[in-house]
C-alpha positions as CSV (number, residue, x, y, z in Angstrom):
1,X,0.0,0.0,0.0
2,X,1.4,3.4,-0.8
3,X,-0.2,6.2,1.0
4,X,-1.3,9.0,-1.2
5,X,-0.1,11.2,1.7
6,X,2.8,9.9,0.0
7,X,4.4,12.5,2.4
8,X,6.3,14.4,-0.1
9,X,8.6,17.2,0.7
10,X,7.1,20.8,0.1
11,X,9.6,24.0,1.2
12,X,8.5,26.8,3.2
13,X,7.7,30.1,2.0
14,X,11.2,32.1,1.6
15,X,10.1,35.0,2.8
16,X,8.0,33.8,6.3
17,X,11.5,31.8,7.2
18,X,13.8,34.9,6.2
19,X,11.6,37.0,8.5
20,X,10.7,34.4,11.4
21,X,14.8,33.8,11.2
22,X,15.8,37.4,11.7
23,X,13.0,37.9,14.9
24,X,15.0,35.0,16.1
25,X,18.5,36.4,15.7
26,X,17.7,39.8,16.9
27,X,15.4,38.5,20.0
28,X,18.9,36.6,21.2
29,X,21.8,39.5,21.0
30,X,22.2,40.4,24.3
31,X,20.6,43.3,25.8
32,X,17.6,42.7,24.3
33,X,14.5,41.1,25.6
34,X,14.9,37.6,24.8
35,X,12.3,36.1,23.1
36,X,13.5,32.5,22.6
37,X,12.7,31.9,25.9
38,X,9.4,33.8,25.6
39,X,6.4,31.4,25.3
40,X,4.1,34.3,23.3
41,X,6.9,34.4,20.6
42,X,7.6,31.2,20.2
43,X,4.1,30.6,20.0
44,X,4.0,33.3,17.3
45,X,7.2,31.6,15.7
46,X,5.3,28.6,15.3
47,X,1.9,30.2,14.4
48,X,3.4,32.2,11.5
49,X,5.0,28.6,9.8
50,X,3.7,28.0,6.3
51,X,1.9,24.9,6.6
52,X,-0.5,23.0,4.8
53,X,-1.8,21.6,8.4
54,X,-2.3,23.7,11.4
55,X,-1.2,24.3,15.0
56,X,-3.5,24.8,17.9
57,X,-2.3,25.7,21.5
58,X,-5.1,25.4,23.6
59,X,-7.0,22.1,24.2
60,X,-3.8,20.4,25.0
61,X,-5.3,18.1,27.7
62,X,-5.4,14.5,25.9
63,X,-1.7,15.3,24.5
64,X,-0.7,15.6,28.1
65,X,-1.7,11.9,29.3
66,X,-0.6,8.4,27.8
67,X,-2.2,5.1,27.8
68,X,-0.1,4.2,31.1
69,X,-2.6,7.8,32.8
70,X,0.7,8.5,35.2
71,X,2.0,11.9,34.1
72,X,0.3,14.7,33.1
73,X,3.1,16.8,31.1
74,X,0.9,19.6,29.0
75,X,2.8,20.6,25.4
76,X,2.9,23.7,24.7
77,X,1.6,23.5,20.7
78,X,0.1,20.5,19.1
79,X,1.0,19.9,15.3
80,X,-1.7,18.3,12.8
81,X,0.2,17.7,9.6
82,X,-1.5,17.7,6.2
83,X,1.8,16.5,4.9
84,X,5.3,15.1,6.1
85,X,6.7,18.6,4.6
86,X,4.7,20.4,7.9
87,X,6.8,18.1,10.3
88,X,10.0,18.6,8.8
89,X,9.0,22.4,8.5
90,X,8.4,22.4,12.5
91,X,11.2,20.3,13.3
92,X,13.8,22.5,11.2
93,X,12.3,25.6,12.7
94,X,12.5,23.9,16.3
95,X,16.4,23.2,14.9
96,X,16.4,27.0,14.0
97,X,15.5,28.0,17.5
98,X,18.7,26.1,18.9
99,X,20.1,25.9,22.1
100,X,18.3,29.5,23.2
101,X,14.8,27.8,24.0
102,X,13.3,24.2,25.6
103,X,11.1,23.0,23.0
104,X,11.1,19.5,21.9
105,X,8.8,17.0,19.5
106,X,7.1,14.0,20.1
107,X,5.3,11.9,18.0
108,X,2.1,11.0,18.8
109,X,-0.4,8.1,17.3
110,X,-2.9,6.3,19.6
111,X,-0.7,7.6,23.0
112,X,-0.3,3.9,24.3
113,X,2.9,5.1,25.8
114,X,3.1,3.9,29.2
115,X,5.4,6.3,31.6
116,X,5.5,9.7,29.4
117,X,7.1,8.1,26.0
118,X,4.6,9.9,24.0
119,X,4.4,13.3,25.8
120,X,6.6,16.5,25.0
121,X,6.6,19.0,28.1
122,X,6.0,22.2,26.8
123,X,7.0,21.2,23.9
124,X,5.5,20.3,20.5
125,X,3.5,17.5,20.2
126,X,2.6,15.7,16.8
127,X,-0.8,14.2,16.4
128,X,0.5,11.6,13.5
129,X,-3.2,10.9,13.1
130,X,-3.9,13.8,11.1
131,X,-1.4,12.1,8.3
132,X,-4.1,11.9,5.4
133,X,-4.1,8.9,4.1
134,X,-5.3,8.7,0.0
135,X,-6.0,5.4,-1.1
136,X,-4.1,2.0,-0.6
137,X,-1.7,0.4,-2.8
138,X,-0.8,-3.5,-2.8
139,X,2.7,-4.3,-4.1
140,X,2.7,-8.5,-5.0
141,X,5.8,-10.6,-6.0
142,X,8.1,-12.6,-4.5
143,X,8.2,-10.1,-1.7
144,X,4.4,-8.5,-1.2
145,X,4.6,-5.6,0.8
146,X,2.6,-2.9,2.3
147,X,3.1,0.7,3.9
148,X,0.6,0.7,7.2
149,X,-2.6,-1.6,6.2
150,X,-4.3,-4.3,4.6
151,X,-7.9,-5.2,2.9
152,X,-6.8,-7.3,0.0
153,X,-6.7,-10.6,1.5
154,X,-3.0,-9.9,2.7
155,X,-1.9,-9.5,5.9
156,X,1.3,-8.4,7.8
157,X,3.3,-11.4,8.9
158,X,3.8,-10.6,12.6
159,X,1.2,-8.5,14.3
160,X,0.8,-6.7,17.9
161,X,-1.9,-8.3,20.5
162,X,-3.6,-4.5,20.0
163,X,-4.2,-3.6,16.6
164,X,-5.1,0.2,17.7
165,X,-1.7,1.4,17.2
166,X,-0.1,3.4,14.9
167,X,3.1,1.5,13.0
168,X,5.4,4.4,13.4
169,X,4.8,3.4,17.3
170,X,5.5,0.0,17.5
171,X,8.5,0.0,14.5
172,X,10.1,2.4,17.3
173,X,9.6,-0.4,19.9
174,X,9.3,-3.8,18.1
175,X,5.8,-5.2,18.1
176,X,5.9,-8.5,19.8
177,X,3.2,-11.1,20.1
178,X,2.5,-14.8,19.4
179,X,3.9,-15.0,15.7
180,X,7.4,-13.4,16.6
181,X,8.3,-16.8,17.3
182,X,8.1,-17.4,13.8
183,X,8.3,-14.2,11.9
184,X,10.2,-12.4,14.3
185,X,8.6,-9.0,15.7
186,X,7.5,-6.4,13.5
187,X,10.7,-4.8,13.2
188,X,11.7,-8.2,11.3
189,X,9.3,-7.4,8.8
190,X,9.7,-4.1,7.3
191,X,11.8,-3.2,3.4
192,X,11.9,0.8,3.9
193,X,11.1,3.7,5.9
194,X,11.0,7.4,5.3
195,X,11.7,9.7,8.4
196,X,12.4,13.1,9.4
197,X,15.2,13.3,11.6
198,X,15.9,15.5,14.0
199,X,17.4,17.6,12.0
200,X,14.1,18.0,9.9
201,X,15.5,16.0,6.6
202,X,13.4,13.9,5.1
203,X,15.0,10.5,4.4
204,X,14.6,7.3,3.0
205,X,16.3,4.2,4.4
206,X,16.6,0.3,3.8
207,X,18.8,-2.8,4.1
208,X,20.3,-0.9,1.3
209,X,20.1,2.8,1.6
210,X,21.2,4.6,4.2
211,X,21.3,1.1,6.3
212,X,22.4,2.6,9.7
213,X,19.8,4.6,9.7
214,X,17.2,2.3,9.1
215,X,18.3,-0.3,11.5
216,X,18.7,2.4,14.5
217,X,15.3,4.0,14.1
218,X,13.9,-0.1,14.1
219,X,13.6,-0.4,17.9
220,X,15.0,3.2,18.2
221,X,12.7,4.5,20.8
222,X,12.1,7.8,18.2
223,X,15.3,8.8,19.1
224,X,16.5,9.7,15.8
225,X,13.8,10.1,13.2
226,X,9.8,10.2,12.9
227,X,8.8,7.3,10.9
228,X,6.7,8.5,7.9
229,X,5.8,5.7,6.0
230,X,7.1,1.9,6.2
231,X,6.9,-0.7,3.5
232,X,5.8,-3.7,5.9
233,X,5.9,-7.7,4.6
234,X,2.9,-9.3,4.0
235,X,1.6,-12.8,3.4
236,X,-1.8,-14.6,2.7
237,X,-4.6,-13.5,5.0
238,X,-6.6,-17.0,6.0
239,X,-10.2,-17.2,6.7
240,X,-10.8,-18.3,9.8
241,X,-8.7,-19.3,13.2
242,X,-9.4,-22.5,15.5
243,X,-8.1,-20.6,19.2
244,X,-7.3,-23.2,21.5
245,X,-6.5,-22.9,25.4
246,X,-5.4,-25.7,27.8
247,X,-3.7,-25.2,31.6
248,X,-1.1,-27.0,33.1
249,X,-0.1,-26.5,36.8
250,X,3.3,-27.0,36.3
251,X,5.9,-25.0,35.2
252,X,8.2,-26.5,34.0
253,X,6.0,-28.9,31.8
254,X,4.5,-25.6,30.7
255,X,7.6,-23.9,29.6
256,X,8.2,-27.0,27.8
257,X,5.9,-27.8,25.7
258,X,5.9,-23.7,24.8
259,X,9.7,-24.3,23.8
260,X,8.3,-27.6,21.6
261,X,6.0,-26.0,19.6
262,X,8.2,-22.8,18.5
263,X,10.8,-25.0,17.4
264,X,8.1,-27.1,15.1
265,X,8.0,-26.2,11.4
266,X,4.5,-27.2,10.7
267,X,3.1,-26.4,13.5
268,X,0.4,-23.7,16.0
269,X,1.0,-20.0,13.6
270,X,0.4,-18.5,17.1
271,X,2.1,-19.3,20.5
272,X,1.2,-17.3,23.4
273,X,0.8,-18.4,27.4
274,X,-0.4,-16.4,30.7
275,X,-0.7,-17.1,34.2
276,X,-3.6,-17.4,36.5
277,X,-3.1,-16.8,40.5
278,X,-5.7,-17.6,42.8
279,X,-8.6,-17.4,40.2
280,X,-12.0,-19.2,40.9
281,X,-14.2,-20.6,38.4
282,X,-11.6,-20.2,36.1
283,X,-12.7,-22.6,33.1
284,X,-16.9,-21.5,33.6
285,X,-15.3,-17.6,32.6
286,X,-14.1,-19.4,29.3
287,X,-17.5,-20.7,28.7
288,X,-18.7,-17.2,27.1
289,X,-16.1,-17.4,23.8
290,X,-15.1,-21.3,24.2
291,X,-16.8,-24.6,24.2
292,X,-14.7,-27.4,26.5
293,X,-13.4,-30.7,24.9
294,X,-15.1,-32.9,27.8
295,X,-17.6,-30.4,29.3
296,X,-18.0,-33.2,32.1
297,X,-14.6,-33.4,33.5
298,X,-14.2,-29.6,32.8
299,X,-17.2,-28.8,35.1
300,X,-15.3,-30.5,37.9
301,X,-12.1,-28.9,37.9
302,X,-11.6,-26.7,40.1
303,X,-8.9,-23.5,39.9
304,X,-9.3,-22.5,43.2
305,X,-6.4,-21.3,45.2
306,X,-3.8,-22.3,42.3
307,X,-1.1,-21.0,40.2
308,X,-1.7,-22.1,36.2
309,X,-0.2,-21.4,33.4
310,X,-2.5,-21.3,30.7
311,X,-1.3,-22.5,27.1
312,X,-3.0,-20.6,23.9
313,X,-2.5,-21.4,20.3
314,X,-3.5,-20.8,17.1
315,X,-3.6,-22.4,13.7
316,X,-4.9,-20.6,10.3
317,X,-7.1,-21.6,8.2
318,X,-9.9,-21.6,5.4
319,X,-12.8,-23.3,5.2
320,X,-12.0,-25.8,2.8
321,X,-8.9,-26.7,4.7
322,X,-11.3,-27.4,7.9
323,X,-10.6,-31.4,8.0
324,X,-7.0,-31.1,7.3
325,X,-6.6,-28.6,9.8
326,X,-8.7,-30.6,12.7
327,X,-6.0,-33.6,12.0
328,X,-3.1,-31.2,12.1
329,X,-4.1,-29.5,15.1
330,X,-4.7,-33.3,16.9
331,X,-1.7,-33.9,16.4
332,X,0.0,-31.4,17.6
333,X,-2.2,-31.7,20.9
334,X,-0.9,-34.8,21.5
335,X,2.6,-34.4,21.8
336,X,1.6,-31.7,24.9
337,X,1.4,-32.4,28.5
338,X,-1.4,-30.6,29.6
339,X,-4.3,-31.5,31.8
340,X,-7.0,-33.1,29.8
341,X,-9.9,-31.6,31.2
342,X,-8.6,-28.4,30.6
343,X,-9.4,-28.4,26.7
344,X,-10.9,-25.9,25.2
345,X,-11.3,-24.1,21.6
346,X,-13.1,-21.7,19.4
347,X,-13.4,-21.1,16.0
348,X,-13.6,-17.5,14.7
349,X,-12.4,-15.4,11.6
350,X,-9.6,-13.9,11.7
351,X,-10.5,-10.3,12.1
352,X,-12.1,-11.7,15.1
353,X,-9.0,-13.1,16.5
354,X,-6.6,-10.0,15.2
355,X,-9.5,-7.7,17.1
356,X,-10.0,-9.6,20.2
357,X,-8.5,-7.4,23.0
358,X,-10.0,-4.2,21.3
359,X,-13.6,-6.1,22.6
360,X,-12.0,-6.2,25.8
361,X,-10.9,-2.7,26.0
362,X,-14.9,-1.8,24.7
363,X,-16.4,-3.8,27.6
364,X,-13.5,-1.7,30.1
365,X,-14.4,1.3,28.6
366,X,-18.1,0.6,29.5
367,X,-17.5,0.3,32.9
368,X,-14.9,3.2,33.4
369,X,-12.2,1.1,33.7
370,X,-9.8,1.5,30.6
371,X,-8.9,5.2,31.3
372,X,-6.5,4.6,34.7
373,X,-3.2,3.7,35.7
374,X,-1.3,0.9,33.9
375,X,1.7,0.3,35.7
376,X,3.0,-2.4,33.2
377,X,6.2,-4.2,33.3
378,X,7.1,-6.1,29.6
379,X,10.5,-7.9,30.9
380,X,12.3,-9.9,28.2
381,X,14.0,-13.0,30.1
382,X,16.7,-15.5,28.9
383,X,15.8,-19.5,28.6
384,X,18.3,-20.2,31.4
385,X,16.8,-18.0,33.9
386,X,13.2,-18.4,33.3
387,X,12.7,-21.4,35.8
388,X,13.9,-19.2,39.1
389,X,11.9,-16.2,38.0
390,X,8.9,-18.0,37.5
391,X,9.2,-19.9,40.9
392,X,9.8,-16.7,42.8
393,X,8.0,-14.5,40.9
394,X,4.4,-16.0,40.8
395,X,5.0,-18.1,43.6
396,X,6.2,-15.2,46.3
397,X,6.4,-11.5,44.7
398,X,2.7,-11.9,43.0
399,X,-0.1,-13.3,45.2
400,X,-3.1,-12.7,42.3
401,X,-3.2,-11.7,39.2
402,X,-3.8,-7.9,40.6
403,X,-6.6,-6.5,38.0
404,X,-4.9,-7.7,34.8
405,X,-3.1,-10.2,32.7
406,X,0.2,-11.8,33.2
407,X,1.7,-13.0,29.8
408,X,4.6,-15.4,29.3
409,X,5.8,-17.0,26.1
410,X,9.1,-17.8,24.3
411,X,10.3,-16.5,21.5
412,X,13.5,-17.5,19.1
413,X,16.3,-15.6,19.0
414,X,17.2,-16.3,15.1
415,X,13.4,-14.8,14.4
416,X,15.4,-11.8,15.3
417,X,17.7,-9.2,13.5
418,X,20.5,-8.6,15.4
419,X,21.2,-4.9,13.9
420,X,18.2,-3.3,15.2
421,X,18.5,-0.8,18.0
422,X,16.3,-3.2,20.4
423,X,17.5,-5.1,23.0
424,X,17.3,-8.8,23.7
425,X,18.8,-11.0,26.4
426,X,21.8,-12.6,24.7
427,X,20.7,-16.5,24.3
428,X,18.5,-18.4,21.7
429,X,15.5,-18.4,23.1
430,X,14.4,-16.0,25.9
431,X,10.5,-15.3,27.0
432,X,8.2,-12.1,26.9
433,X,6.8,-11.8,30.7
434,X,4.2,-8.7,30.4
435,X,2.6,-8.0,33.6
436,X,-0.6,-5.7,32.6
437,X,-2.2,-4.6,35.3
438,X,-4.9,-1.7,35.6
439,X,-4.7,0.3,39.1
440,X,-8.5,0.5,39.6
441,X,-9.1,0.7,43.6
442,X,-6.5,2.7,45.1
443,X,-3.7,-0.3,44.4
444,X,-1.6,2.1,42.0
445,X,1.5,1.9,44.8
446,X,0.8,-1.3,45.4
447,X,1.4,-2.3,41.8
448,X,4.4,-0.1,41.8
449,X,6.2,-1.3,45.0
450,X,5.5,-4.7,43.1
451,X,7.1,-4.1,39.7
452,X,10.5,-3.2,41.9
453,X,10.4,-6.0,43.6
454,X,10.4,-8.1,40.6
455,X,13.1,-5.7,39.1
456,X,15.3,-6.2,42.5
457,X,15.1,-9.8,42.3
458,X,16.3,-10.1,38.8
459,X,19.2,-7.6,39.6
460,X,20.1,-9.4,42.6
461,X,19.8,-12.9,40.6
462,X,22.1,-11.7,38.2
463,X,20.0,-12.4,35.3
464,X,20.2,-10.6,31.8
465,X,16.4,-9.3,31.9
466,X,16.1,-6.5,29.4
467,X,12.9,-4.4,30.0
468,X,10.8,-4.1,26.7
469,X,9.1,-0.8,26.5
470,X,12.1,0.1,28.4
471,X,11.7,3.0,31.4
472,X,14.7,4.3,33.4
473,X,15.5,7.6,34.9
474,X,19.1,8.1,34.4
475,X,21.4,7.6,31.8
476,X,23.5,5.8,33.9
477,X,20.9,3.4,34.0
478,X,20.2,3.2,30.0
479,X,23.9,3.1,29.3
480,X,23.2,-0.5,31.4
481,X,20.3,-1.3,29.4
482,X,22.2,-1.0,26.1
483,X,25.8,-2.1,27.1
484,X,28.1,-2.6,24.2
485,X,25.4,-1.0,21.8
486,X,25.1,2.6,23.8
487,X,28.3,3.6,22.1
488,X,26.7,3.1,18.6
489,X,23.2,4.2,19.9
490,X,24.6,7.4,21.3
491,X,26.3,8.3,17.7
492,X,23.5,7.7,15.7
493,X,21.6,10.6,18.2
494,X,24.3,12.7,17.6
495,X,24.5,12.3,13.8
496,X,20.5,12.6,13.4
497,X,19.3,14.6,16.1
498,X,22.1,16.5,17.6
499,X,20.6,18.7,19.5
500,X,18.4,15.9,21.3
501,X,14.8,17.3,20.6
502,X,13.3,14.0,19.7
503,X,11.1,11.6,21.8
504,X,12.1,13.9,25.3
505,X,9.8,11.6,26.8
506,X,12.4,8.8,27.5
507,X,14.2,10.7,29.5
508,X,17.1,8.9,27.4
509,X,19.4,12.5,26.4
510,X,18.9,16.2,27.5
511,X,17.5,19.1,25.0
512,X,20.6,21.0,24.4
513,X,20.4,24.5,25.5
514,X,22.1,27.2,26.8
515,X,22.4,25.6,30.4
516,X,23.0,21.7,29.1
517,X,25.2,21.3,26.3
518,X,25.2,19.3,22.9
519,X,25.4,15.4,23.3
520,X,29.0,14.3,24.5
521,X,30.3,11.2,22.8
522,X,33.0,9.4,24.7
């Protein structure tokens, strides 16, 4: 698909720049009042650019919270680009302004940030949104492709559990869910990118051009270009999906037969797995959207009191393939270890299963429970370690499942680029453990107080657990997080975005200004 807001590169009026530039330079010499530091004339700064979109500055409100409803950090301008030529046109003014004011940019989509990420204190926030889109356009050959969507019986290879995201977001992150372990995350899956840096340019990159580039902004946390557009793999889009769930109450038989299936070549096109603590009634809540394998024996099994660790696969298919499939997915089932009673399965479309936690979020949203805290915690964990954090982890940290999910599944390693600017414990196979709570009665330091405890025990453990969605407050701390890779990471900011006005919301570099200076490279 090629957006018709092709996001091509249109130059600002000569004459509003010469002007707004010479306000600038005589607003700075000293002795006069300085208005680079002026909120009114930076306003007027902004409000004077020649742009096809518009910038407001009041009704700032929903561009001052994130999903994550922690931090409220109000912008001081919000941009709604018509065109990727009004976001290079703000970020090259923004580059214009120099070290003489604060303001930085963050890009915004759907906001599902979780500890500031998306925000921009008094800065300038960009509502990606308001990127028209004109059309779609399906590229097909030995390497189908797409730029953000699909509706042509093609569909992206590796997908997000939430669909209501905006690609530039989860490109800048990874987008990890139950196919990674066979198509690697999204970031796996992508032939190009165009981006504004943070120098305002507007680039191009692949595998092939400008290569650096492209594999720093993959995983990049924003920090060195706003991506665009992306050219995103695709592959056949089947019909329908047979969703299957079974428990075991054992961990290690758990993690084991999760480790079998993403190392079978025909086997589940989805492997996922979460956690139940002291849940009643467990397998009657499953009733609603599943039908049990032996309704009998499931009716008297009871969940009561228990840790379980709840297996759920997937396999594709269409409707002619039904019979084939049933066979293939029997067999499969049998080589597991899981407690018979516990069977159960559905049989939906494949919108259905791509959309399933958007009906969730719906049914929250009905009951005023999807706008609050989420203190989240998405820890990536190595093979060898995943035994002692599970046993003291859900067995003596967590004693429910506090108001939200807890995921756990493996992933492989060789599913995964190494150049990318993400980071991943360093063994073949390591597991995503997301912890997705929602503070709803008061519990919000509760849940906190929790998620360090989990983060003490690994540090104390000595195991290399990388966060995903990563949050520190120091750069001490994200020099750690990176290790050998900072180095590299902190050039690339330097090259594209040397003055650090990027993704401010990750707390990762300083805005360079007359008090704190340019990035240092060591």
């Amino acid at each position: 698909m090629e957006l018709t807001s092709s996001l091509r590169f249109h130059r600002q009026n000569h004459k509003i720049f010469l002007r707004i530039f010479m306000i600038l330079v005589l607003s700075c010499i000293p002795g006069r009042t300085n208005l680079c530091s002026n909120h009114s004339d930076i306003r007027s700064s902004l409000d004077s650019l020649d742009l096809e979109g518009y910038i407001t500055f009041d009704d700032v409100n929903n561009a001052s919270k994130d999903f994550g409803n922690r931090y409220q950090l109000p912008p001081l301008a919000i941009l709604h680009p018509r065109s990727v030529s009004d976001i290079s046109t703000v970020v090259r003014h923004i580059v214009h302004l120099g070290s003489t004011t604060n303001l930085t940019v963050a890009a915004r989509g759907h906001g599902h940030s979780l500890q500031g990420q998306a925000l921009a204190h008094q800065g300038v926030v960009i509502n990606m949104e308001s990127l028209p889109s004109h059309g779609i356009k399906i590229y097909k050959g030995k390497q189908s492709y797409v730029d953000e969507t699909l509706k042509h019986g093609l569909s992206p290879k590796s997908w997000t559990d939430y669909l209501h995201l905006t690609v530039g977001g989860t490109l800048s992150n990874a987008g990890i869910s139950g196919q990674a372990f066979k198509h690697g995350p999204q970031i796996n899956n992508v032939y190009q990118l165009e981006i504004v840096t943070g120098k305002g340019e507007v680039m191009t990159c692949s595998e092939k051009l400008n290569p650096e580039l492209f594999h720093s902004v993959l995983g990049g946390l924003g920090q060195f270009g706003i991506i665009t557009r992306a050219q995103i793999s695709l592959g056949p889009a089947p019909h329908m999906v047979k969703w299957i769930r079974v428990l075991y109450s054992d961990f290690s038989t758990f993690s084991r037969d999760q480790e079998h299936l993403i190392s079978t070549k025909k086997g589940f096109d989805y492997v996922e797995g979460f956690v139940t603590i002291n849940r009643t009634d467990l397998l009657n809540n499953w009733r609603s959207s599943f039908s049990p394998n032996d309704s009998t024996e499931a009716s008297q099994f009871n969940s009561d009191g228990k840790t379980l660790y709840c297996l759920e696969v997937v396999k594709y298919f269409n409707k002619e393939e039904a019979n084939s499939m049933n066979q293939e997915t029997e067999k499969l089932l049998s080589e597991l270890s899981y407690i018979p009673s516990t069977l159960f399965s559905s049989v939906v479309t494949y919108i259905e299963f791509l959309d399933r936690v958007h009906i969730g979020e719906i049914k929250l949203r009905a009951k005023g429970l999807w706008e609050v805290p989420h203190p989240w915690l998405n820890l990536l964990v190595p093979k060898s370690s995943i035994f002692e954090f599970a046993t003291e982890v859900f067995n003596n940290i967590l004693t429910s499942n506090n108001n939200g999910p807890i995921l756990i599944y493996p992933v492989n390693q060789s599913k995964w680029k190494r150049h990318t600017s993400l980071i991943t414990p360093n063994e073949d196979i390591f597991y995503f453990v997301a912890f997705l709570p929602s503070a709803v009665q008061n519990d919000l330091e509760h849940l906190l107080r929790q998620n360090q405890r989990v983060l003490n025990f690994c540090a104390e453990a000595n195991m290399d657990v990388k966060q995903y969605l990563p949050h520190y407050e120091t750069q001490r701390e994200w020099r750690s997080h990176f290790g050998n890779k900072w180095e590299t990471f902190a050039k690339m900011k330097h090259e594209y975005d040397p003055l650090a006005i990027l993704a401010p919301g990750h707390r990762i570099f300083q805005k360079a200004t007359q008090l704190h200076p340019p990035i240092q490279l060591e």
